[in-house]
N, C-alpha and C positions, 0 to 999 in steps of 0.2 A: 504635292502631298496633302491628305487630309488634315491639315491642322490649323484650324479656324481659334482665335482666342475670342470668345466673348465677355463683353461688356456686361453689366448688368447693373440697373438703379438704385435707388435704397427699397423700393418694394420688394425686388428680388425680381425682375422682369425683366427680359433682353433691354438693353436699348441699344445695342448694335454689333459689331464685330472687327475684328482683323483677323486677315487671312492673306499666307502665301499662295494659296490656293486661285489661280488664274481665272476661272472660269466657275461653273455651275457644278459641284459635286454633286454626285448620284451615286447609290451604295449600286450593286451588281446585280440586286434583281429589281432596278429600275433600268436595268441597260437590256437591248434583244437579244437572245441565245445566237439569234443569226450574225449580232455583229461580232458577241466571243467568239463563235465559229471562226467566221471567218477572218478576227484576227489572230489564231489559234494557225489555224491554217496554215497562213500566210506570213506570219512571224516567228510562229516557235512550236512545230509540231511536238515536240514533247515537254511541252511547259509544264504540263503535270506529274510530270517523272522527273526532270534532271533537276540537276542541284542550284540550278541558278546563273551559271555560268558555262561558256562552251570552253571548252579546255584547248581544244584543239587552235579555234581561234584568237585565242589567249594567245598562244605559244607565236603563232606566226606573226600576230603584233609585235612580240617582242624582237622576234629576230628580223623581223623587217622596221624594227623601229620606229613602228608606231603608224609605218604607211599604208601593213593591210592588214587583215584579222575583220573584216565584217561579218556580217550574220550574227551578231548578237542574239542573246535569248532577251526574251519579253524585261525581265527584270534588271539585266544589264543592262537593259533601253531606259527604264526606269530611274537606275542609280545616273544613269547619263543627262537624261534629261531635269530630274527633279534634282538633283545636285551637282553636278559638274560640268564643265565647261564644253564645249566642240571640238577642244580642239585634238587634233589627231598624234599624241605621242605616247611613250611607255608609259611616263609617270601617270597618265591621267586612265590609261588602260590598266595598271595596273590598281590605281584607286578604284576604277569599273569594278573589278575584279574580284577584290578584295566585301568591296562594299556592297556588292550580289550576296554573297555568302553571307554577309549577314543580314542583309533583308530578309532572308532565303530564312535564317534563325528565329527571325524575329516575328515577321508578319506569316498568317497561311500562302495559299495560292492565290485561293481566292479575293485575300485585301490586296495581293500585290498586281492582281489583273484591277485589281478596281482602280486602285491608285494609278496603273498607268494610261488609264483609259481616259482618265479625268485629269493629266495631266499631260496627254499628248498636244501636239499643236496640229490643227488644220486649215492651214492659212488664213488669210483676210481675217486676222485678227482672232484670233478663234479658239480659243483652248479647251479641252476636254468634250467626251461625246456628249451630252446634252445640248453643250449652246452649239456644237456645229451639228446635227442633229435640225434645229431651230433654223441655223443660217440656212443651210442647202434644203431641206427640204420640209420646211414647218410643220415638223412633230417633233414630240419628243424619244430620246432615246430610247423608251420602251417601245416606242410603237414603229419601230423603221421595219420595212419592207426588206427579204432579201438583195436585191439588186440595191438599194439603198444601203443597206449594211454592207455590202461587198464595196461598194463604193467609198465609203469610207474608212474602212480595212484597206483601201489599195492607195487612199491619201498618205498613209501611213509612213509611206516609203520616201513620200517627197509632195509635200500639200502644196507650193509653190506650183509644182509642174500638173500634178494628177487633179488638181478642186477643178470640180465641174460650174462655175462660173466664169475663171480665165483660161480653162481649156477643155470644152466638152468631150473634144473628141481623145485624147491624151486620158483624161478620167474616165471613156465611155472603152477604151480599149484595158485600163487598168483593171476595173470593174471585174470584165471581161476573167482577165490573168487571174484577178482572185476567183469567181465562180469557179473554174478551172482547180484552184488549189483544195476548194472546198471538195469536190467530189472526190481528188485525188488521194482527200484526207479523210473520205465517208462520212463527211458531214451533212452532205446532200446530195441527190440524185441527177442521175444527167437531166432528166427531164426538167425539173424544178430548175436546174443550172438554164439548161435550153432557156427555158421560160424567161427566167432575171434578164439572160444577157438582150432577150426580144423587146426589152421593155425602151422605150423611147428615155432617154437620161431629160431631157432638153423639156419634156413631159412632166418629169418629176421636181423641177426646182421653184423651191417656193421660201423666200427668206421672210421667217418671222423673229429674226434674232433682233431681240434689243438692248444689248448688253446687261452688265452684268447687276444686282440689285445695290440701293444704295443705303449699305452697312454701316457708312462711316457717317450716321445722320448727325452727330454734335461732333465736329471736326474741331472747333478749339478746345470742348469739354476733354476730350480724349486723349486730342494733343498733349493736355496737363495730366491726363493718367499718365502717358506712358513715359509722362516726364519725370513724375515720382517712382513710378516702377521702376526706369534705368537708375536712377539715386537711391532708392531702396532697399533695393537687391540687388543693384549690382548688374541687371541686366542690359544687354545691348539692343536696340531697337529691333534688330531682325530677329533675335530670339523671340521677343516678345509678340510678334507678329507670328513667326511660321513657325511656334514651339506647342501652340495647343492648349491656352491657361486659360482660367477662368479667375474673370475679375471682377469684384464686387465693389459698389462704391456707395457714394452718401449722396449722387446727383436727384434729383426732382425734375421728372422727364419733360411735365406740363411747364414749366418755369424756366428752365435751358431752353426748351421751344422759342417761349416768347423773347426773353434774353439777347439770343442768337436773330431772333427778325425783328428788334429793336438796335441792336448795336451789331453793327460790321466791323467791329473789328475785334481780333484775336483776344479772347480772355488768356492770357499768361500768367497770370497769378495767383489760379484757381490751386488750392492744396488740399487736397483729399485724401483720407484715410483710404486705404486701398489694401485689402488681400488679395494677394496670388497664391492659389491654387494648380499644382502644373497637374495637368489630364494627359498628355501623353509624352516621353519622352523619345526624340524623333534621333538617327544617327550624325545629327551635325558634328558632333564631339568626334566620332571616328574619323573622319575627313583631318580632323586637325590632327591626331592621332597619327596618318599616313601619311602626313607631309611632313611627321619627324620621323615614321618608322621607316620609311619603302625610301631605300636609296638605291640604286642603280652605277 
């Protein structure tokens, strides 16, 4: 989920961040139409109509307790992945469930395609489409090629089995099934599909991924914000990491620099005046919410 907390000095200037946020966020028109396509497609042809939730597959979760109900829509992939666990029972289908409908309130479409693009995982360490974008084929997620884009629309399902560096041919047939859904779905033409599927995968890999930037440049300085912040307010560490606030403080960026490659070790007894500011308020509160209310 997009909820980066920044840092800021006494001039008023970044000096860095926390984020639960995995990977490289990119808003939606830094990502290819070809890869919403064809994750559209291939995940949730009526992501722009339904409510957020399949009902149907709801249902059969519960009656088979928890062992089938696949086919999730986009956003219920979303609530699964950015918040809750793997594993496969009522309780946690029905937190699915619940917690779609309100994303669904909360966010448009279009932030909750974003958020789950950028919070997907595709393998070898990878999360969200910019850095795997980078890892498979050194560009960024605006500039991916259909058969590229179908290609990682089709990791979707399972990045372990489908990423075209541990299994080209497994990811070169995936591909394949998505161009397949695209046309199925008039996103694109058989020909253009013909085309994608002709293109040599094994052609196209090219990893310029170097992980992710490093935010957390005064790591002891920080350390002592978020140590007054959870004393201050009250807060818990993870809140203050993946809840989206902005925090001003009295640091001197040039002076922490030298500080920091003068002495190794941990300043802990740094106390700084600190406002928090909260910039977005995300659904964690609900989740606690449905572990008193949804009983079975």
């Amino acid at each position: 989920m997009k909820a980066t907390t920044v840092i800021y000095d006494k001039e008023g200037n970044q000096a860095g961040s926390l984020s639960g946020q995995k990977g490289t966020y990119v808003e939606l028109d830094a990502i290819s139409d070809s890869l919403e396509n064809a994750v559209i497609a291939t995940e949730d042809r009526t992501f722009y109509e339904n409510s957020g939730v399949n009902v149907k597959r709801f249902l059969l979760a519960i009656v088979s307790m928890g062992r089938f109900g696949g086919g999730s829509t986009i956003t219920q992939q979303l609530a699964k992945n950015a918040f809750l666990t793997q594993e496969q029972t009522v309780t946690r289908k029905a937190k699915e469930f619940f917690l779609s409908l309100e994303l669904t309130k909360k966010y448009s479409k279009q932030e909750i395609l974003t958020m789950y693009l950028n919070n997907a995982y595709f393998g070898n360490g990878v999360w969200g489409v910019e850095d795997a974008s980078q890892k498979y084929f050194g560009t960024s997620a605006a500039n991916l090629t259909v058969d590229e884009a179908a290609t990682l629309a089709g990791m979707l399902k399972g990045p372990e089995i489908y990423n075209p560096i541990d299994n080209i041919k497994n990811a070169t047939n995936r591909r394949n099934t998505v161009l397949a859904n695209m046309v199925d779905d008039k996103k694109l033409s058989q020909a253009d599909a013909d085309s994608a599927a002709g293109v040599d995968m094994a052609s196209r890999l090219d990893d310029t991924y170097q992980g992710t930037g490093d935010d957390y440049k005064y790591p002891s300085y920080f350390d002592a914000v978020i140590e007054e912040a959870t004393k201050t307010y009250g807060l818990s560490e993870d809140e203050i990491v993946k809840n989206g606030y902005k925090i001003y403080t009295e640091m001197d960026a040039n002076s922490q620099a030298n500080m920091q490659q003068t002495y190794e070790i941990p300043i802990s007894s740094l106390h700084q005046k600190v406002m928090v500011v909260q910039l977005s308020q995300l659904v964690w509160h609900l989740i606690q919410q449905l572990e008193l209310s949804v009983v079975w």
